[in-house]
C-alpha positions as CSV (number, residue, x, y, z in Angstrom):
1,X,0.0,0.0,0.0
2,X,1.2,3.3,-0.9
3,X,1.3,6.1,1.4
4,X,1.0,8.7,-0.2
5,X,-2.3,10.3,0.1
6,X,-4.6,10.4,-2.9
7,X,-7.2,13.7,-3.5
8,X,-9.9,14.0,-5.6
9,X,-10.1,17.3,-5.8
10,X,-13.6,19.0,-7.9
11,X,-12.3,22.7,-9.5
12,X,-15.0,24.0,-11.6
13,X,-12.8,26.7,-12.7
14,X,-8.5,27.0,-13.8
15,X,-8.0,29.8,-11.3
16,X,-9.2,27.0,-8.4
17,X,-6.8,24.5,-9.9
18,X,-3.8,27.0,-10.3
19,X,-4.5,28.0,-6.6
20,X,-4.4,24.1,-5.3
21,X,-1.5,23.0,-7.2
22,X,0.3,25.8,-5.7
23,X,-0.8,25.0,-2.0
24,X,-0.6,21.5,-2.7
25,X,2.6,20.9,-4.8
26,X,5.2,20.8,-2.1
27,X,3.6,18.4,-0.4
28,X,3.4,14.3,-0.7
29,X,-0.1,13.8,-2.2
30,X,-1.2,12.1,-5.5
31,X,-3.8,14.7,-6.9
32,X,-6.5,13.9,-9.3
33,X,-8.5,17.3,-10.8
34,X,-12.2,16.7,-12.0
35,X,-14.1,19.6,-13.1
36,X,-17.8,18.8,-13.4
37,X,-20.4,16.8,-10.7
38,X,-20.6,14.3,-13.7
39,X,-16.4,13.5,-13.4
40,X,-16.6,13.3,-10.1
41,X,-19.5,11.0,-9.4
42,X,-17.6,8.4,-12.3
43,X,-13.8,9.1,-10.5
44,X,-15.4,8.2,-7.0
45,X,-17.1,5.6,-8.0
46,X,-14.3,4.5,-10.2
47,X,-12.0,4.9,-7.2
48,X,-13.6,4.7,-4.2
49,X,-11.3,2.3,-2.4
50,X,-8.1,4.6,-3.3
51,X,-9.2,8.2,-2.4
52,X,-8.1,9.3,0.9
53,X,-9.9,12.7,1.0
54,X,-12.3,15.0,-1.8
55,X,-11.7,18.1,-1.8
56,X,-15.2,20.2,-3.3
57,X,-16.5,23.7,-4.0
58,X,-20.0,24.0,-2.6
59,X,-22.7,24.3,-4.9
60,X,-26.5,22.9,-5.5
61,X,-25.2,20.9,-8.4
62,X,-23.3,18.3,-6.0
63,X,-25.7,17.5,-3.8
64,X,-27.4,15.1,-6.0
65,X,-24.0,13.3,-6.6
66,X,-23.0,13.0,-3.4
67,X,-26.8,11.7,-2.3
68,X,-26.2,8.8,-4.5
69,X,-23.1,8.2,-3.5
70,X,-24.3,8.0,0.0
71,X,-27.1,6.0,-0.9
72,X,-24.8,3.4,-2.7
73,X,-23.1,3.3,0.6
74,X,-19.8,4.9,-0.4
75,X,-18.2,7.5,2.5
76,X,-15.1,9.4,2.1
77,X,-13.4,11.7,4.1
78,X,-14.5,15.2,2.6
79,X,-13.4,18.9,2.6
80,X,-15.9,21.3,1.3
81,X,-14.6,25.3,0.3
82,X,-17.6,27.3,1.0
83,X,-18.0,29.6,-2.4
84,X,-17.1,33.1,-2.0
85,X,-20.2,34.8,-2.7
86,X,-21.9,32.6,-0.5
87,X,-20.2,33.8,2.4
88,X,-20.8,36.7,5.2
89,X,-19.1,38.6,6.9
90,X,-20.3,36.7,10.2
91,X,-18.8,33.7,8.6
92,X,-15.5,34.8,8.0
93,X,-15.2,35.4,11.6
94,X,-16.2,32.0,12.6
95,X,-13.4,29.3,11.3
96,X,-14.0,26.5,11.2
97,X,-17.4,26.8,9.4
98,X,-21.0,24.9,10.4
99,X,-23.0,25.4,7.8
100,X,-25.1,22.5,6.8
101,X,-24.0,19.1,6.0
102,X,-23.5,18.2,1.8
103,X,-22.8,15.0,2.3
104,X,-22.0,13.6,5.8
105,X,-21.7,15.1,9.5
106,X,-17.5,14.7,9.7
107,X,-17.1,17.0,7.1
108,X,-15.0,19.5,7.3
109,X,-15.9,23.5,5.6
110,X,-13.4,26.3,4.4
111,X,-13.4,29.5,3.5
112,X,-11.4,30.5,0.6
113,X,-9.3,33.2,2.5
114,X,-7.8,29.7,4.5
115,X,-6.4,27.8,1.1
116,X,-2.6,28.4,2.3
117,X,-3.6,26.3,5.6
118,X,-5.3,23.7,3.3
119,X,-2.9,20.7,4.4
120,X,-3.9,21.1,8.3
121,X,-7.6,20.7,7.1
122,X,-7.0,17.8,4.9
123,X,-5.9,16.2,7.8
124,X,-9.1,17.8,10.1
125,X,-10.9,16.1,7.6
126,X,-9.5,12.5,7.6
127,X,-9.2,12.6,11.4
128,X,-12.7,13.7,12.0
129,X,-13.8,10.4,9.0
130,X,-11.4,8.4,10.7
131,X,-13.8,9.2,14.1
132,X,-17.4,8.4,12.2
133,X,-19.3,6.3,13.9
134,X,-22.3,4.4,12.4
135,X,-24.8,5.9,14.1
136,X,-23.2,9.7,13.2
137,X,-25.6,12.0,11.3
138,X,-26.0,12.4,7.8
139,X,-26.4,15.1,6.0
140,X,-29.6,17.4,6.5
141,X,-30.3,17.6,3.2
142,X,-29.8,14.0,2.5
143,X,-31.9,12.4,5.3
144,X,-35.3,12.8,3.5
145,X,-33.9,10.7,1.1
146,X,-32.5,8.3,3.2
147,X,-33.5,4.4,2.9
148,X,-33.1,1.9,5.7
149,X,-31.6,-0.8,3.4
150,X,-28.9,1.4,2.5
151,X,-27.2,1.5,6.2
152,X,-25.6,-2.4,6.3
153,X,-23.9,-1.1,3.0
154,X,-22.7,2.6,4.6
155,X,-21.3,1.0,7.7
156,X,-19.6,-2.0,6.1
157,X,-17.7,0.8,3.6
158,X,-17.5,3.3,6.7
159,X,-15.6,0.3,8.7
160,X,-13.2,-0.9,5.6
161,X,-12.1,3.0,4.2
162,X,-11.4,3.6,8.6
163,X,-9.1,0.7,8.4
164,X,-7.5,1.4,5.4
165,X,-6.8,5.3,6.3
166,X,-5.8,4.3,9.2
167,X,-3.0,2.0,8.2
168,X,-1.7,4.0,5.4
169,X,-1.4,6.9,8.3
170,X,0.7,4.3,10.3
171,X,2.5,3.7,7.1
172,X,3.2,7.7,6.2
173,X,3.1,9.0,10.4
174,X,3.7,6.6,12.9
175,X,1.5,5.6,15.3
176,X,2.4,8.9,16.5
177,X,0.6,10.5,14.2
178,X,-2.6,8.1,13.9
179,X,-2.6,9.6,17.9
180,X,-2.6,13.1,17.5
181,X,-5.4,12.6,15.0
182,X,-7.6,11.6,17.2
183,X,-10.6,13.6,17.9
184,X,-10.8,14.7,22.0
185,X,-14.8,15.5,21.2
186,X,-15.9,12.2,20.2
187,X,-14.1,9.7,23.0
188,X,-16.3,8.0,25.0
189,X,-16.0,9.6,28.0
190,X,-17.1,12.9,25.8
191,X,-20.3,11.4,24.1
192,X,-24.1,11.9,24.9
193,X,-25.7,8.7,26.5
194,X,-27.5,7.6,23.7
195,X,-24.0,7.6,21.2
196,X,-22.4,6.1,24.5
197,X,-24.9,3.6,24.2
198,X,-24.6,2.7,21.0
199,X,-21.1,2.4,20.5
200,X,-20.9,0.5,23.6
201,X,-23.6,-1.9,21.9
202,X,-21.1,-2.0,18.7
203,X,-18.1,-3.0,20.8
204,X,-20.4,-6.3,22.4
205,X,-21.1,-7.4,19.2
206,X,-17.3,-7.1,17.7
207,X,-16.2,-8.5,20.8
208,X,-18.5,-11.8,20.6
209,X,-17.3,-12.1,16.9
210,X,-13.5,-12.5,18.0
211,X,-14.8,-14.6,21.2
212,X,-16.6,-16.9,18.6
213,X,-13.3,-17.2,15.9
214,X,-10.7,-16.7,18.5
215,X,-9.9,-20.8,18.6
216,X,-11.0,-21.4,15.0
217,X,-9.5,-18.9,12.1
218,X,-6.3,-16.9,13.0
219,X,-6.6,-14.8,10.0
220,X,-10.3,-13.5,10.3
221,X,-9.8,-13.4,14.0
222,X,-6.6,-11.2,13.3
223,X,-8.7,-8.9,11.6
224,X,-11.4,-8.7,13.8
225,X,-8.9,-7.9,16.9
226,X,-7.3,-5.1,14.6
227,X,-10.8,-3.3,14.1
228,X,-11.8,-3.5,17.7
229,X,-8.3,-2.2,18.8
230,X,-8.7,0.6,16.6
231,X,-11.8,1.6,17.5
232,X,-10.8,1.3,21.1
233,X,-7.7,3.4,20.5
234,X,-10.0,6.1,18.8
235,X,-12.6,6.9,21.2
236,X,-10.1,6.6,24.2
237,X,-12.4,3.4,25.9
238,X,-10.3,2.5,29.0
239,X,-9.2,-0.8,30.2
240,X,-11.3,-1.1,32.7
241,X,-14.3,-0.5,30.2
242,X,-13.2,-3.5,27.7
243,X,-13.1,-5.9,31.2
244,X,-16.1,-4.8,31.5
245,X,-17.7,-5.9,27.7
246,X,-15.2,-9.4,28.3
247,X,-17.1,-10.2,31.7
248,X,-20.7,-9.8,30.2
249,X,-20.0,-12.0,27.6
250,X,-18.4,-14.3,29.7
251,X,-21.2,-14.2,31.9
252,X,-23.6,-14.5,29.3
253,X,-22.2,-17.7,28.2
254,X,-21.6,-18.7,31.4
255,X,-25.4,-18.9,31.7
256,X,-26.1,-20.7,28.4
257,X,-23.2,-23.3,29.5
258,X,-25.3,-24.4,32.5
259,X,-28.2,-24.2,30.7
260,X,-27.0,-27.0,28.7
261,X,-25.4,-29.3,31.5
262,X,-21.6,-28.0,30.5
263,X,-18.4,-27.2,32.6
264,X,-18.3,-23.4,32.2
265,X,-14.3,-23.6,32.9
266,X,-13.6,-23.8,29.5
267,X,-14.8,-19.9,29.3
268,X,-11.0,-19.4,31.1
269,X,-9.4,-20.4,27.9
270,X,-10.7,-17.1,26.6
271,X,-9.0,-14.8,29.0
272,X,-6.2,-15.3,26.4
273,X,-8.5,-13.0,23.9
274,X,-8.7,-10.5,26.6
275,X,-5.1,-10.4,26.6
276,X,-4.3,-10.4,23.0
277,X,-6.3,-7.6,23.1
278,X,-4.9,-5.6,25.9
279,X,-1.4,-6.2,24.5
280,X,-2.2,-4.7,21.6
281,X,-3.9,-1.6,22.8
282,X,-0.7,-1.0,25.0
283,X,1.5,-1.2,21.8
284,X,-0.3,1.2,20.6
285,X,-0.3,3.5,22.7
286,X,3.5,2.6,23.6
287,X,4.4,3.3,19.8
288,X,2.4,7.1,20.0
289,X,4.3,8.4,22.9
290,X,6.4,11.1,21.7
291,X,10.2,10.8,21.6
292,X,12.3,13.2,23.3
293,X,14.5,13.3,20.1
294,X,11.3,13.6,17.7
295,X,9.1,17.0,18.0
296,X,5.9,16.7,16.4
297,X,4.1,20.1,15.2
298,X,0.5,19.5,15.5
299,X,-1.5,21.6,12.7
């Protein structure tokens, strides 16, 4: 995997390419220029499982595209630059922008007059994707049109473009940089109840998954531990918290063992998963603790 990051990056007009290139050139991306909704919606769908990031100028035109490619379950990390007739003088005073959501509730919204600092919200914007949960908001305009069937599909896509980012930023960063993108206002101890509850909900079902494979299929259960871990590592969930989700389930099969006239003992086998877990949580976060000899600029 090459880690570079690649941009899809929609410029209507020469002067808004001209001005990218400029901010963009120095630095270690693979751009790809589109410059009509029609290009964009066949280079995303094209190329949806290599773009790290879109880069868009707001206008009514795109929010057809990107409804369909929400509603074909495809979710990319996403910075919109707000057009500058659109734009107030209120606005311009309050950066970062909160206008309403094109396409999905981690994007991130730019005023023109910030292109030089375009790099540090690239990065705003992957961190805050890299932080979507499935149960995050879409966008306003897109929720009258959104269908039930269409959420096994966002969240399976959601779950595989979080991985992937998130390796090629080990790849390019460091775990050290994987840390300091991390989003402080959407750990766990941070969320409203109900998002608490849901996530917590997500967690006991990954959990059983690598409970039920963890004796059985070393490479799907590899996988399986990886996605929890990072998950874990993103919202901040403590240790304490994960002996908490292993003990319910351990309970909870407890139960069902006696139910069936078995030795429940055999559940102590699995405190090796709970391990194999923790030990790679702590390598984690061992690997993202700054070095004395290595400063690291946040944006």
């Amino acid at each position: 995997m090459s880690s570079r990051l690649s941009l899809c990056i929609y410029a209507p007009s020469e002067q808004l390419t001209q001005s990218w290139l400029e901010a963009l050139s120095r630095e270690c991306y693979r751009l790809n220029f589109v410059d009509s909704p029609d290009q964009l919606f066949d280079f995303v769908k094209a190329n949806k499982e290599k773009i790290d990031c879109l880069i868009v100028v707001r206008e009514p035109r795109l929010l057809p595209i990107f409804n369909q490619l929400y509603e074909s379950g495809t979710l990319l990390p996403t910075l919109i630059i707000e057009q500058i007739e659109t734009i107030s003088p209120e606005m311009v005073q309050t950066q970062p922008l909160s206008p309403t959501h094109l396409y999905h509730s981690a994007e991130i919204n730019l005023i023109p007059a910030k292109i030089t600092d375009i790099v540090a919200f690239i990065d705003e914007a992957i961190a805050h994707f890299l932080n979507l949960g499935p149960s995050s908001p879409i966008g306003d305009a897109l929720a009258k049109n959104h269908h039930r069937e269409t959420k096994g599909d966002n969240h399976s896509f959601l779950l595989l473009q979080q991985r992937r980012l998130a390796e090629k930023l080990k790849e390019r960063l460091g775990y050290l940089g994987v840390y300091y993108s991390r989003n402080s206002q959407l750990f766990y101890r941070n969320l409203p109840n109900p998002e608490k509850e849901e996530l917590i909900n997500l967690l006991n079902q990954e959990y059983r998954q690598i409970i039920l494979y963890y004796f059985s299929d070393d490479t799907k259960t590899n996988k399986l531990i990886d996605q929890f871990v990072n998950r874990i590592f993103f919202v901040d969930i403590s240790v304490s918290k994960i002996l908490e989700i292993h003990m319910k389930l351990m309970d909870e099969f407890a139960q069902q063992l006696k139910l069936e006239g078995r030795n429940e003992e055999i559940l102590l086998d699995y405190r090796l998963a709970l391990i194999d877990i923790i030990a790679h949580l702590c390598e984690m976060y061992r690997r993202s603790i700054p070095r004395e000899d290595i400063p690291f600029k946040t944006p």
